[in-house]
C-alpha positions as CSV (number, residue, x, y, z in Angstrom):
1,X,25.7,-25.5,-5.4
2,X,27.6,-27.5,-8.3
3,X,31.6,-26.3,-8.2
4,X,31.2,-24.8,-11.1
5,X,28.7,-21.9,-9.0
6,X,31.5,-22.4,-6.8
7,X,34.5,-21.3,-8.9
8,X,32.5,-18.8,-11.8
9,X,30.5,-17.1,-9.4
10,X,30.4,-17.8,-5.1
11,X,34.1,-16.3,-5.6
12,X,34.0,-13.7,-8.2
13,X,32.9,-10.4,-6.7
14,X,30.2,-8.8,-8.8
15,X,29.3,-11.3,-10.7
16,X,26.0,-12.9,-10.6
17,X,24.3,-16.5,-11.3
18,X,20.8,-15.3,-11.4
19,X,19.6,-15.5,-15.2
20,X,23.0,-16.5,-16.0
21,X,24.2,-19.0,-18.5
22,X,25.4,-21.7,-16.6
23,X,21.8,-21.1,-14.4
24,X,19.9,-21.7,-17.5
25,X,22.2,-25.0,-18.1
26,X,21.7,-26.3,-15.1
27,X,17.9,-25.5,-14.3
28,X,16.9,-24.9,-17.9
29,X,13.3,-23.4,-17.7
30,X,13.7,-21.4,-14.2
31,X,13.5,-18.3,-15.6
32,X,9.9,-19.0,-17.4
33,X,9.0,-20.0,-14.1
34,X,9.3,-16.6,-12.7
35,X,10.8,-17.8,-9.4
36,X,12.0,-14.8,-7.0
37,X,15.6,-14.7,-6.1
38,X,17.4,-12.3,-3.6
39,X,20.4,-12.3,-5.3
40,X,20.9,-9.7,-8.5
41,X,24.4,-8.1,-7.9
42,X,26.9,-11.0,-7.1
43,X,27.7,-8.9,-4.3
44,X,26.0,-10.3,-1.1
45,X,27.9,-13.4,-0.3
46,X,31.0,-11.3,0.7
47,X,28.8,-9.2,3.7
48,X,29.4,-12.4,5.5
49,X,33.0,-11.2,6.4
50,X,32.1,-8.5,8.3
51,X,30.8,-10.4,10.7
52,X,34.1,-13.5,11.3
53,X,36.9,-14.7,9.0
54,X,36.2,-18.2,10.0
55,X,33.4,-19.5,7.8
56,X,32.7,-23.1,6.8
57,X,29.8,-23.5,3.4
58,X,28.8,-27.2,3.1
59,X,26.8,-27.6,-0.2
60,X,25.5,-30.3,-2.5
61,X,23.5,-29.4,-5.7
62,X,20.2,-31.0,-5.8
63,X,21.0,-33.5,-8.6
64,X,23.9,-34.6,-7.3
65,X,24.9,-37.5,-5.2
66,X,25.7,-37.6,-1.9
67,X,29.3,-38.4,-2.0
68,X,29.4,-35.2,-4.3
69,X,28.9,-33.4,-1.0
70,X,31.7,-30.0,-1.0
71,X,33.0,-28.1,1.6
72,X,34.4,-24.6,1.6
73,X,36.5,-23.3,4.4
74,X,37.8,-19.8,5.0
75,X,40.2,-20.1,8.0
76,X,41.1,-16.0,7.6
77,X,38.6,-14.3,5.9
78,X,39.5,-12.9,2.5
79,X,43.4,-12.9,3.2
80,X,43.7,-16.5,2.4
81,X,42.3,-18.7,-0.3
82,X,39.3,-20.7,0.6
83,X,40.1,-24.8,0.7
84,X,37.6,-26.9,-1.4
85,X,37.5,-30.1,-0.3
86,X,35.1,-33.4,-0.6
87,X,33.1,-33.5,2.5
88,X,34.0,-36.0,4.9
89,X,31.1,-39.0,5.6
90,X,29.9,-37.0,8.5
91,X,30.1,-33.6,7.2
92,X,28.2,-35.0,3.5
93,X,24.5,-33.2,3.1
94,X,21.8,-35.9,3.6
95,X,18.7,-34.3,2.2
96,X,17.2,-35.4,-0.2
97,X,17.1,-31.9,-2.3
98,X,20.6,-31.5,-1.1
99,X,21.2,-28.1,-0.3
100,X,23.9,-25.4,1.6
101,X,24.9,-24.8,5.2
102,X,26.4,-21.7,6.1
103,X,28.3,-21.9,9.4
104,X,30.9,-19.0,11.2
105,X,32.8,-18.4,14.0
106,X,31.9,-14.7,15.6
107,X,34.1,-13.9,17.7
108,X,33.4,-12.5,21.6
109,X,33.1,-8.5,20.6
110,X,31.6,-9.2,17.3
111,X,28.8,-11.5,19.3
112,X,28.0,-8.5,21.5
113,X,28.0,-6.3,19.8
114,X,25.1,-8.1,17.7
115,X,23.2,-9.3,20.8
116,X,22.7,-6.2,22.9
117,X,20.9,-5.1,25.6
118,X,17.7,-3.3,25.9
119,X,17.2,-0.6,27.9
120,X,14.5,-3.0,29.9
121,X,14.6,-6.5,28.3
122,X,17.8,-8.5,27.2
123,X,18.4,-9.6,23.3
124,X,18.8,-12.9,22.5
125,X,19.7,-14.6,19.2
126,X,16.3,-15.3,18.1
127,X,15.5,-11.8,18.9
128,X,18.0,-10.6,16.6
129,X,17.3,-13.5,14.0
130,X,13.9,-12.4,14.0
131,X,14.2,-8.4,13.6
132,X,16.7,-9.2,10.8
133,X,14.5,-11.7,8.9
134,X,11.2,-12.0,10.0
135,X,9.5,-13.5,6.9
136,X,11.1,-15.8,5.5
137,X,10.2,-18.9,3.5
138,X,12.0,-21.5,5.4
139,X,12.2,-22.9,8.8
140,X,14.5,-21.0,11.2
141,X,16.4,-23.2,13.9
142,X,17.6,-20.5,16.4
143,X,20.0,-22.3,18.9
144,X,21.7,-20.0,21.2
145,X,24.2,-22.0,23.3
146,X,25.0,-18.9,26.0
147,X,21.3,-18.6,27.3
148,X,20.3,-22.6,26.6
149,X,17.5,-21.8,24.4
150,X,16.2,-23.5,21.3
151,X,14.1,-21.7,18.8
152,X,12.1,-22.4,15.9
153,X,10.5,-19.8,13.4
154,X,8.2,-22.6,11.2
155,X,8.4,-20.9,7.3
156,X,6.0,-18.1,6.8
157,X,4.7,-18.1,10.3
158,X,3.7,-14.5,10.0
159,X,1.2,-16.2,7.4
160,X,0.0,-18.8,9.1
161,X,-0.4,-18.1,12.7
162,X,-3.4,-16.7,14.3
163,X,-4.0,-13.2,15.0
164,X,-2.8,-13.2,18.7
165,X,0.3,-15.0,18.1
166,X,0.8,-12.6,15.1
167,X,1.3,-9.5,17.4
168,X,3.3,-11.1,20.0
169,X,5.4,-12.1,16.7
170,X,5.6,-8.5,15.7
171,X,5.9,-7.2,18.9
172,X,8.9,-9.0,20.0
173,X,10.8,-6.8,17.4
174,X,10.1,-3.8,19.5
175,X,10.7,-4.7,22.7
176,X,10.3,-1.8,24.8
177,X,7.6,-0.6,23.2
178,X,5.8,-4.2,23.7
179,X,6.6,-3.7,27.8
180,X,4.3,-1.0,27.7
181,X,1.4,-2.2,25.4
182,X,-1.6,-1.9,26.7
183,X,-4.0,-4.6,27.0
184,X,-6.5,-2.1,25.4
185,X,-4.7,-1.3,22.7
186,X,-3.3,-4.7,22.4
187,X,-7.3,-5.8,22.0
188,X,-7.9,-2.9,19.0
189,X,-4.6,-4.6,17.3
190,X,-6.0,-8.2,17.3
191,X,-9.4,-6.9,16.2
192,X,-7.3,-4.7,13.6
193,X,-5.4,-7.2,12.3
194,X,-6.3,-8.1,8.0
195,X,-4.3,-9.4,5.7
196,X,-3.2,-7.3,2.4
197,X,-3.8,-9.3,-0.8
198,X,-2.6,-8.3,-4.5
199,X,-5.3,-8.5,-7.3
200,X,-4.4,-12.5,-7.9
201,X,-5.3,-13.3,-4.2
202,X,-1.8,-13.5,-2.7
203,X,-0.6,-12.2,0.5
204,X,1.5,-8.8,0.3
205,X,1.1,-7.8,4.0
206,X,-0.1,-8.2,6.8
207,X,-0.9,-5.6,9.9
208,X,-3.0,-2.9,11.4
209,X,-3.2,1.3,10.9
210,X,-1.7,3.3,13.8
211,X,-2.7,6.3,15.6
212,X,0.2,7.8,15.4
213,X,3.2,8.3,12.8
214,X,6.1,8.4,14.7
215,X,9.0,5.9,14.8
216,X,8.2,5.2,18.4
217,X,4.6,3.7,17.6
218,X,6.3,0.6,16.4
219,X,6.8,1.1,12.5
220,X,5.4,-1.2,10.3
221,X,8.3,-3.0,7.9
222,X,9.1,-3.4,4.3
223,X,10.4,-6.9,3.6
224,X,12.1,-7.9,0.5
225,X,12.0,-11.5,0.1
226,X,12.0,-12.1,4.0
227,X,14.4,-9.6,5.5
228,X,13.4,-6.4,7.0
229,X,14.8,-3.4,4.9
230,X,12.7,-0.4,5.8
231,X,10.1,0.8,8.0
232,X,6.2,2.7,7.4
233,X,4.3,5.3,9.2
234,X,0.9,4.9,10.2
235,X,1.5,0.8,9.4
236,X,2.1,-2.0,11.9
237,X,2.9,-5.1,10.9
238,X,4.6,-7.0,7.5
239,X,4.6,-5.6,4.5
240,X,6.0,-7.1,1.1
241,X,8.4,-4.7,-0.8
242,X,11.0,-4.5,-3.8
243,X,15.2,-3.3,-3.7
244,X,15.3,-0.1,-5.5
245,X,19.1,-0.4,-5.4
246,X,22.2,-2.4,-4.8
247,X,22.5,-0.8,-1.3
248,X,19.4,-2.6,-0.6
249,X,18.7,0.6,1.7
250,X,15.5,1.6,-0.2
251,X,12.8,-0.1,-1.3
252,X,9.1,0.5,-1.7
253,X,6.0,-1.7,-0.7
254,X,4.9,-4.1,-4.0
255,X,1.0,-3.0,-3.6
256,X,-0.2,-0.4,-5.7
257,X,-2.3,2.3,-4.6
258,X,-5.3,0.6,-5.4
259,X,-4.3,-2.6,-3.1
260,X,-3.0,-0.3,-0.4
261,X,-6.0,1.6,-0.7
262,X,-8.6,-1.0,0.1
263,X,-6.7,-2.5,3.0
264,X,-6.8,0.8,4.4
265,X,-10.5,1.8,3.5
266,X,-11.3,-1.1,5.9
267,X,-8.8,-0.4,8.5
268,X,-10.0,3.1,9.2
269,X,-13.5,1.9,9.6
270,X,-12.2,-0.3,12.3
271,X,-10.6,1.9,14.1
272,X,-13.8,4.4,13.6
273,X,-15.8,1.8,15.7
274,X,-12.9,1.4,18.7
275,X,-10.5,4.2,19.1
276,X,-10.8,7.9,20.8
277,X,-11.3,10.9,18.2
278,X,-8.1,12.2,19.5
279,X,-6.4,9.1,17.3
280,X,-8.9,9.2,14.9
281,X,-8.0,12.8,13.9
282,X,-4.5,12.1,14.0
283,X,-4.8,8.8,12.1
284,X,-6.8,10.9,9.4
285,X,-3.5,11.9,8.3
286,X,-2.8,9.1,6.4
287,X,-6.3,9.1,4.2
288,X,-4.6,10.4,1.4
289,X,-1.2,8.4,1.8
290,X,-3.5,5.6,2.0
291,X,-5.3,5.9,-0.6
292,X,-8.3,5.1,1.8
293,X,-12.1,5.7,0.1
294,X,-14.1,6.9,2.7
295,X,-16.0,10.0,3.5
296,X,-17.2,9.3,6.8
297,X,-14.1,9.7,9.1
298,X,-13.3,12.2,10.9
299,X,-10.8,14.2,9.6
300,X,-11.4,18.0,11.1
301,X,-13.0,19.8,14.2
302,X,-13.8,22.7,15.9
303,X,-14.1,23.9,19.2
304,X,-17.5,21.7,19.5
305,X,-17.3,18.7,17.6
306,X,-15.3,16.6,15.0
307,X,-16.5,16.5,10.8
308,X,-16.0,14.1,8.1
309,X,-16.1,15.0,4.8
310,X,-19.7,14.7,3.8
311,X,-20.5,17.1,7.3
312,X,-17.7,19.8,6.9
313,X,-18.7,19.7,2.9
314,X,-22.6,20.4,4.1
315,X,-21.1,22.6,7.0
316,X,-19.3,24.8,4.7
317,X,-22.0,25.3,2.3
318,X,-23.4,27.8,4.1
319,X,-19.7,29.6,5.4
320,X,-18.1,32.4,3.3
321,X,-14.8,32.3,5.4
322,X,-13.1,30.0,7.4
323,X,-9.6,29.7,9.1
324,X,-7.9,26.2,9.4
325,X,-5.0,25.6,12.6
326,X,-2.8,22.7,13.5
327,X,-4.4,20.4,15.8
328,X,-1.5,20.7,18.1
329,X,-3.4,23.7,19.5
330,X,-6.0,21.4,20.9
331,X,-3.6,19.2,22.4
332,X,-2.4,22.0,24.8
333,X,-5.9,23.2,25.6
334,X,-5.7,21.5,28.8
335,X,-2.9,24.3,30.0
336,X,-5.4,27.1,29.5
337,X,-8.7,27.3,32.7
338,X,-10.6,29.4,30.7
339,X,-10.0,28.4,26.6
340,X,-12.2,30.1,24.3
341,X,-11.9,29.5,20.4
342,X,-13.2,31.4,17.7
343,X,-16.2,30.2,15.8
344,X,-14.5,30.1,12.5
345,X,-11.4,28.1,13.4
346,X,-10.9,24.5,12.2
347,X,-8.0,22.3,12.9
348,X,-6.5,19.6,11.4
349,X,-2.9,17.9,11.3
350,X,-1.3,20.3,9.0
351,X,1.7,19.1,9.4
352,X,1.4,15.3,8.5
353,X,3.8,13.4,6.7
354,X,3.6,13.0,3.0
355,X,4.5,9.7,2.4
356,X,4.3,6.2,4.2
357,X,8.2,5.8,4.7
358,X,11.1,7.1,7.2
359,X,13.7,9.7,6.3
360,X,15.7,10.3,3.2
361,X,13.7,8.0,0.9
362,X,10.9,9.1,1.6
363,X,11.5,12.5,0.1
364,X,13.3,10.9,-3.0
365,X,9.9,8.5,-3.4
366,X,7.3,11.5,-3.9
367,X,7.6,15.0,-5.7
368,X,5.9,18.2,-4.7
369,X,2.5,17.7,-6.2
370,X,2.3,14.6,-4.3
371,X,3.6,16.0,-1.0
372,X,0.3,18.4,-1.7
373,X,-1.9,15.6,-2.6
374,X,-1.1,13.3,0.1
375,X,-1.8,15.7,2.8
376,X,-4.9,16.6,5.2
377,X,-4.9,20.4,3.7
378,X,-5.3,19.0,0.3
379,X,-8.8,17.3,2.0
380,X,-9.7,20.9,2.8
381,X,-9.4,22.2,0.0
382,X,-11.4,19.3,-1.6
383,X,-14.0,19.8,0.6
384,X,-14.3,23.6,-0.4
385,X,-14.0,23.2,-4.3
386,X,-17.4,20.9,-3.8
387,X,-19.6,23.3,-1.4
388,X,-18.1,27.0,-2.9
389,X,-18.3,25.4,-6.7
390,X,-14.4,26.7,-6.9
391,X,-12.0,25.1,-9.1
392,X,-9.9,22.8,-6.6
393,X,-6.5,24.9,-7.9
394,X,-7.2,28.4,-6.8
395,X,-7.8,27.1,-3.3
396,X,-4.3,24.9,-3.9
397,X,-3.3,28.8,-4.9
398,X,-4.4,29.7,-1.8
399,X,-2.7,26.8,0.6
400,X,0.6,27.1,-1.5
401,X,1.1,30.3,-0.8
402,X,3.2,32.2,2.0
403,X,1.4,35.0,2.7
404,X,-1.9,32.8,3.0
405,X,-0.1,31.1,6.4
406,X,0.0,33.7,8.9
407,X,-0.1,34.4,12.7
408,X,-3.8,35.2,13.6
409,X,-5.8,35.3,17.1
410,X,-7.7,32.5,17.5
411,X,-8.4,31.9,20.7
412,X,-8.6,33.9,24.2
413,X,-7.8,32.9,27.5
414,X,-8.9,35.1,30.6
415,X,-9.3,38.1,28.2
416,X,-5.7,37.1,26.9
417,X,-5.1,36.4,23.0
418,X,-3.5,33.3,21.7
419,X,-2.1,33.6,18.6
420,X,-1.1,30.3,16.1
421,X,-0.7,29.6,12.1
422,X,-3.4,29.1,10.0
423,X,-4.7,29.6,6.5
424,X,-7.6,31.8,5.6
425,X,-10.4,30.8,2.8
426,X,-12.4,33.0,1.9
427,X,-15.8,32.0,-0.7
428,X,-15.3,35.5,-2.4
C-alpha cells in the first residue's frame, strides 16, 4: 500500500479504495480489467481488532522501492493512534511485487477460544486457517509454534490436487464427521467427485451430491473470493459464491440454474450406478433444487418397488386414484412383523427442503411458487398432468390445499390400522 491508502483509506472507517480515485491514479486501467476484489465497504480491516490490540502491517506498494518500505503499529487497539514509521533494514519488504504483512499478538484466552477442541480430535491452527479460508488464491504458510507444526496450503489447491487428496482436504473441515467416514462411502465420494464450470470454461465448484440434507452430512460451502461464508444441502464440497450484503452473512452460489443444473444431471447418474435406493429416494429431493434433467431416477415407490418418472408416468396411465405419503413411513417399517400397505399408496419425501442453503437465507432467497416448484410433490404432480392430460395447476389446486392433506389408513399391521398424511388425486 502507498501512504496515501494508508492515511485516505486503511484508517477511515467506511470508506473504500476499490474503484476509487486515487485507485484509478495509481493502477489506471484496473477497473477495465475486471479484477475481483473482497473489499467493497471500507469496513473490513477494523474486524482485525476483535481478535488483539497489538497488530503490526508492514507494506510496500509494488512500484515502489525498497527503502520505501512502511510499518504500522497499533500497540492498543483503536484507543491509541497507530505509529507510521520507515521500516527498519530488517523489517523492509524484499519481494519483488512488494506487498503487505499482517502480523498480531492474540492473546492466551483469545487463542483458545479460536483453537478449540473437538469432541474426538483436537484443532490446530491450520485446521482453523483452513475451515475459515479454504480457497484462496495464495499460498498459506500455517506455522503453529504450540504443537511444532508447519503447514502449507499451495494457492488453489482445492483446484489442483487430485481427487483423493481433495476429500481429505474437505474433510478435515469436518472433523468428526470424517472419524466416521466410511471407506465405502469415502470410495462413492472419489468416484463422485466433478468439477463445476461456468459457460466460459472456468471452475465455479467443485464436489459431490449427498444422500442426505442435513447439516450433519458435511455441508457443502459457499466461498466468496476464498473464505467460507455459507453452507448447501445435498452439496459436498467448494462452491464459488457472491456477498449479498455488507454482513457478508448471505451469499448465493455464482452458477446459474443452467450450470448448476448440468453438474447435477451427471451427479445423480453417478450415484444411480453406486448407492442403495434408500439414498437414492432421499437424494431425489434435490432434482428440482438442482435443476437436474433426468427422467430416469428414482424419485417414488410403493410397497414393491421404486419408479422414475418415465415408469410412474406409464404406471399412472392406467390409475384413476392414487394417494401419496412421506417416505418416513417406510423408514419405520422395520418396527412393524407383519406390515401391509395399501395398493394405492406412494411415498415420496414430502417434506424436502426447498432451497440449497441453511436457515434464514434460505427462506429470504426463494418465494412460494418456488418453494412449490422445487419440491418432490411438484414432480408428482408433473407426472400426473402428462398421463391424466390435466392442466399441471388444478393438481397444484389439489397439493396446495388443506383439506387435500389428511390422516388416512394406509397400512395394517396384525389386523391393526396405521394411519399417516397423505394427499389424494383423483383422475376424475
Amino acid at each position: 500500500m502507498s501512504l496515501n491508502v494508508i492515511k485516505d483509506y486503511l484508517f477511515d472507517f467506511g470508506k473504500s479504495y476499490w474503484n476509487s480515485d486515487l485507485m484509478q491514479e495509481e493502477f489506471p486501467g484496473l477497473i477495465s480489467k475486471n479484477v475481483l476484489h473482497t473489499g467493497k465497504y471500507g469496513i473490513g480491516f477494523f474486524s482485525i481488532f476483535m481478535l488483539s490490540d497489538n497488530i503490526k502491517i508492514t507494506t510496500r506498494k509494488c512500484t515502489d522501492a525498497l527503502e520505501d518500505t512502511h510499518v504500522l503499529d497499533f500497540n492498543n487497539g483503536l484507543n491509541n493512534r497507530p505509529i507510521i514509521r520507515a521500516a527498519s533494514r530488517e523489517e523492509c519488504l524484499t519481494l519483488i511485487d512488494g506487498g503487505t504483512i499482517v502480523e498480531l499478538l492474540l492473546e492466551p484466552q483469545i487463542y483458545k477460544q479460536l483453537i478449540k477442541e473437538s469432541r474426538e480430535l483436537p484443532l490446530s491452527l491450520h485446521d482453523l486457517i483452513v475451515s475459515a479460508a479454504p480457497a484462496l488464491d495464495i499460498t498459506i504458510s500455517a506455522k503453529d509454534y504450540i504443537n511444532s507444526v508447519d503447514r502449507i496450503i499451495p494457492l488453489d489447491y482445492w483446484k489442483t490436487c487430485d481427487d483423493e487428496e481433495f476429500i481429505t482436504y474437505y474433510m478435515s473441515l469436518y472433523q468428526e464427521e470424517f472419524v466416521h467416514f466410511t471407506e465405502k462411502y469415502r470410495g462413492h465420494a472419489i468416484n463422485a467427485v466433478r468439477f463445476m464450470y461456468d459457460d466460459n470454461g472456468e471452475i465455479i465448484g467443485r464436489g459431490w451430491l449427498t444422500a442426505s440434507a442435513y447439516m450433519s452430512s458435511t455441508p457443502g460451502l459457499v466461498l466468496c473470493n476464498g473464505l467460507s461464508e455459507s453452507k448447501l444441502r445435498h452439496m459436498s464440497g467448494f462452491f464459488l459464491g457472491k456477498n449479498l450484503n455488507a454482513a457478508r452473512d448471505s451469499c448465493v452460489l455464482v452458477a446459474t440454474d443452467e450450470q448448476l443444473g448440468r453438474w447435477s444431471t451427471e451427479q445423480f447418474k453417478i450415484a444411480n450406478q453406486s448407492l442403495s435406493k434408500d439414498k437414492l429416494l432421499t437424494m431425489s429431493g434435490c432434482i428440482k433444487i438442482q435443476n437436474a434433467k433426468l427422467r430416469d431416477f428414482p424419485f417414488i415407490c410403493c410397497k414393491e418397488r421404486s419408479y422414475t418418472i418415465d415408469e410412474f408416468v406409464d404406471l399412472t396411465k392406467g390409475l384413476n386414484q392414487l394417494r401419496i405419503s412421506d417416505n418416513f413411513f417406510l423408514r419405520r417399517a422395520t418396527d412393524f412383523d407383519s406390515l401391509i400397505i395399501e395398493d394405492d399408496i406412494f411415498f415420496i419425501d414430502i417434506h424436502s427442503y426447498a432451497s440449497l442453503y441453511f436457515g434464514s437465507r434460505a427462506s429470504a432467497l426463494i418465494d412460494i411458487e418456488d418453494r412449490y416448484n422445487n419440491q418432490p410433490l411438484s414432480m408428482v404432480t408433473d407426472c400426473l398432468s402428462e398421463a391424466w392430460g390435466i392442466e399441471r395447476e388444478k393438481l397444484k389446486d389439489v397439493a396446495n390445499a388443506k383439506e387435500s392433506y389428511v390422516k388416512q389408513t394406509i397400512a395394517h399391521n396384525n389386523g391393526i390400522k396405521l394411519d399417516e398424511y397423505c394427499y389424494l388425486f383423483s383422475r376424475f
